[in-house]
N, C-alpha and C positions, 0 to 999 in steps of 0.2 A: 184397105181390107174390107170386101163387102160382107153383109150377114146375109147369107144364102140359105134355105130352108133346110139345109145340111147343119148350117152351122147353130140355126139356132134352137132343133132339135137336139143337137149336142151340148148347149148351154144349159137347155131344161136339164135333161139328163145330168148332167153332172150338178146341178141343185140339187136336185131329189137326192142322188149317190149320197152329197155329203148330208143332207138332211134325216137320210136315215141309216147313214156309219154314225151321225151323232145321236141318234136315240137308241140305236144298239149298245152303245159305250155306256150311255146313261143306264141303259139297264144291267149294263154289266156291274155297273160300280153299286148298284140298288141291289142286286146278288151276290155281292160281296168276292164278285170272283176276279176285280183287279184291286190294284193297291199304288199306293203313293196316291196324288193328285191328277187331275185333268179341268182343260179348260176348255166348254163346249163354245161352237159358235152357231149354234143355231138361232135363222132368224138375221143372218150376214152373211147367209150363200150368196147372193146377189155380187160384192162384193168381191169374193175372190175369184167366181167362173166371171165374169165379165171382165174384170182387168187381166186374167191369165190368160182368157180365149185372142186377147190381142199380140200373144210373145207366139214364138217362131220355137219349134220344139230343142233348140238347145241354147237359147236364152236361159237365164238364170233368175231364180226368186231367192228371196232371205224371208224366210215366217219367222214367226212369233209363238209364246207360248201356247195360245189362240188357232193354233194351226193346223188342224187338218184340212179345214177345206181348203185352205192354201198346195199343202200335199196332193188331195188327191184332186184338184183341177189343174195339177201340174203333171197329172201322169203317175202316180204315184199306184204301188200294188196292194188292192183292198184286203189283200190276204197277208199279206209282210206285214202293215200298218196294224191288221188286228192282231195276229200274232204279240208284235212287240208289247201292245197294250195289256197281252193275257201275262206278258212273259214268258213268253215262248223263244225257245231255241232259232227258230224259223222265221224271227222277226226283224226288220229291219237294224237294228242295234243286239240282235242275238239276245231278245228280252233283258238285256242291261239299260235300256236308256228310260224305255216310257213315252209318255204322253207328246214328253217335251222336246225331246230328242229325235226327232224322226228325218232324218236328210236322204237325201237318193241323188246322188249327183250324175249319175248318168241322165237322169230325167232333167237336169238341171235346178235341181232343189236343194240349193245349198246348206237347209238346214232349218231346224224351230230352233227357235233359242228361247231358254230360262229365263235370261236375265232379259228384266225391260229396257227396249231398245238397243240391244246387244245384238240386232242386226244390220244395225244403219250402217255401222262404222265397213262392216263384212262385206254389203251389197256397194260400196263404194271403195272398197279394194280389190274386187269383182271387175268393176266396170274399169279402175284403171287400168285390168291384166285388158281385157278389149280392146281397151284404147291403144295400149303400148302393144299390143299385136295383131293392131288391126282385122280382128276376126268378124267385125260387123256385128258383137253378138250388143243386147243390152238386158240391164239386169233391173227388176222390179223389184221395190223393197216396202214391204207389210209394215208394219208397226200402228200403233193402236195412240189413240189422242194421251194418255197418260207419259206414253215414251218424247212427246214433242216437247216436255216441257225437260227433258235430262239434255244434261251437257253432249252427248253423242248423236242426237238429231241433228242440233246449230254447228258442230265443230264440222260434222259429216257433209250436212248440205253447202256449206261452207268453203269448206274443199273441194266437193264436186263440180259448186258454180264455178269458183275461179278455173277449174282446169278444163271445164266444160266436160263432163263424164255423162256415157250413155247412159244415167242411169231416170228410172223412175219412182218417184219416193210417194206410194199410197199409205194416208194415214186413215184407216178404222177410225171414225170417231161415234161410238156407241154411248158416248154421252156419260161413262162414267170410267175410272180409272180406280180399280179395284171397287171398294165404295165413294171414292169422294167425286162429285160432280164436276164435268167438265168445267164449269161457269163459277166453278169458287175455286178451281185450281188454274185458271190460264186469264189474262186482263182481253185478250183481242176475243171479240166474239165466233170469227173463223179460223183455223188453225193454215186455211191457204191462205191468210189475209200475211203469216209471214212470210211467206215467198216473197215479197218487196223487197225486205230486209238484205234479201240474197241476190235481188233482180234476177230473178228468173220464171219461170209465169206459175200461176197460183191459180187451182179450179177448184171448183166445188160442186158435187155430184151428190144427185139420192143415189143414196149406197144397197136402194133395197127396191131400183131400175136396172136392171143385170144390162139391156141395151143403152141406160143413160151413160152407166160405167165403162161398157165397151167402148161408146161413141170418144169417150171426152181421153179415160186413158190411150187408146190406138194413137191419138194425136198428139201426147204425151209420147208414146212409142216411139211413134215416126220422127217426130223434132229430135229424140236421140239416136235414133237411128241413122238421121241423116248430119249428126254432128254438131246441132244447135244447143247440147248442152241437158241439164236436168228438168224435173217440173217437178214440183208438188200437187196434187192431187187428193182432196178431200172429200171420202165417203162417207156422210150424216147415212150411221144404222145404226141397230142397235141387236143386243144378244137377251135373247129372251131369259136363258137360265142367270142363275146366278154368277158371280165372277169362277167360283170353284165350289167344287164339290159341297164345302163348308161353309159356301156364302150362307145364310139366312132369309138375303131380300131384305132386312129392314130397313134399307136405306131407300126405297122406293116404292108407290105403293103398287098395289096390284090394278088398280082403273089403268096407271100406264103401262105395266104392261101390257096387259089386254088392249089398248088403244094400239101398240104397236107389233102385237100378234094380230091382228084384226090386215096391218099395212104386209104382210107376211109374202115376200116377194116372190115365189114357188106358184102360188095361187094366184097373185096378180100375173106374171106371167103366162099360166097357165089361159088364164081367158084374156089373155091378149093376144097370144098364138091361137085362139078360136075365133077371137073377135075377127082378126082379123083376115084370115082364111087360111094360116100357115098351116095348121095340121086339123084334124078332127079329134072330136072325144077318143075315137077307137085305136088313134095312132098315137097318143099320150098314153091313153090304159095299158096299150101293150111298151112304152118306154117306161111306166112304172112298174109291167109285171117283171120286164127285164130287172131291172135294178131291183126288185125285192130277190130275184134269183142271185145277180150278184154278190147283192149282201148277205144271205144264209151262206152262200158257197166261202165268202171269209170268214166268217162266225164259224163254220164248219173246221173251215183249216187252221184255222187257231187254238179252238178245243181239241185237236187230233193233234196238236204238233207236239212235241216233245218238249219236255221242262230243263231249263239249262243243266248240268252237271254242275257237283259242288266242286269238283277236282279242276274244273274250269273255269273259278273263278277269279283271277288273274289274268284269264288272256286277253289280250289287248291293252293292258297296262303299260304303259311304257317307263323308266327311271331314265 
């Protein structure tokens, strides 16, 4: 799969989208007009439009709590998405689920999940329905450096190596897991360094190179695609806000953040597509005015949609 000036306009593009659905949210939750929890990933766009821009549109992804930009570089609708988040009627879960809950399986998004690493087990019953019905699809599977270290990573990659399943397993590694530091909770210094463990191949990627991402997952893709079995895939990023809402920051100071809003991959990109002659100032200014249109135009359909009924709140429960 080459990157053609089409496509790597479209990469920009869906950075910035998810970079400013995530500061729309942030200011929603700062106007007190949603509720429950969310977990932003701003500052790890790089990460999910590069590994998503390599799957084939009904390929399959499993996200994480962590997950919109997984969502919506999968195709996902900025207006569903933000609804849900308002609790609106009109939202992907009919405003029952949240932040965390957002699936769209026609787009082939199998789902965020709550629980950590509660998608490993999913994107690898996924990839055996492909295999046993040979549909050529394969499924990409999110999960964050704190999920590598639960029983449902090792049992998962475990079984996929031995049956050989299309799948691809990217692990986020933003260097902390909730608050505790990747480096006091895991003994191996890379988290693709276990791939061994599994015999099956182990890379490691800057997670905040949207084309380093593309490059190394597509190959990733294709070994499953063409039947060669799983890989692991490690993107070193990191998320500038807090874990949640509630974080604090005290477990990090503020020089590193700032050292790593400084590495801010939307912006590296940016004058990398200039540097190099893919697009001009004037053709990014107008992919950002688009997408600031985008983004008012869900913020708009959200605030307008309607709030669930109390007499409906039952449905879709099943006994």
């Amino acid at each position: 799969m080459n990157l053609t000036k089409e496509k790597r306009l479209e990469m920009y593009s869906q950075m910035l989208k998810i970079r400013r659905f995530e500061e729309k949210v942030d200011e929603f939750f700062k106007a007190n007009l949603m509720w429950g929890t969310c977990h932003l990933c701003i500052g790890e766009e790089a990460t999910a439009v590069g590994a998503i821009a390599t799957l084939n549109k009904d390929d399959y992804i499993t996200s994480t709590h962590r997950g919109h930009g997984h969502c919506i570089a999968k195709g996902a609708s900025l207006d569903k998405m933000m609804a849900e988040l308002l609790g609106k009627e009109t939202g992907y879960c009919r405003g029952r689920g949240g932040s965390m809950h957002i699936a769209d399986v026609e787009s082939g998004n199998l789902g965020a999940n709550g629980v950590v690493g509660g998608g490993i087990p999913i994107a690898v019953g996924a990839a055996l329905s492909s295999k046993m019905k040979k549909d050529g699809k394969v499924t990409l599977c999110f999960f964050g450096d704190g999920a590598s270290n639960n029983g449902t990573f090792h049992e998962s990659i475990n079984l996929a190596a031995v049956w050989k399943l299309p799948v691809v397993f990217v692990v986020e590694n933003n260097l902390y897991g909730m608050s505790v530091p990747f480096r006091k909770a895991c003994s191996a210094e890379n988290i693709a360094d276990r791939a061994k463990g599994y015999s099956i191949p182990g890379y490691i990627v800057d997670g905040n190179d949207v084309e380093a991402v593309f490059e190394t997952v597509n190959k990733a893709v294709q070994d499953a695609r063409n039947g060669k079995g799983p890989s692991l895939v490690e993107c070193k990023t990191y998320r500038w806000k807090g874990h949640s809402k509630s974080d604090n920051n005290v477990y990090r100071t503020r020089e590193e953040i700032k050292a790593w809003m400084e590495k801010c991959p939307i912006k590296r990109y940016k004058e990398k597509l200039i540097a190099e002659g893919i697009a001009t100032e004037e053709e990014l200014k107008q992919i950002e005015d688009d997408v600031e249109k985008e983004i008012a135009k869900a913020e708009e359909f959200a605030k307008n949609s309607p709030e669930p009924k109390v007499e409906d709140v039952m449905d879709g429960i099943y006994a």
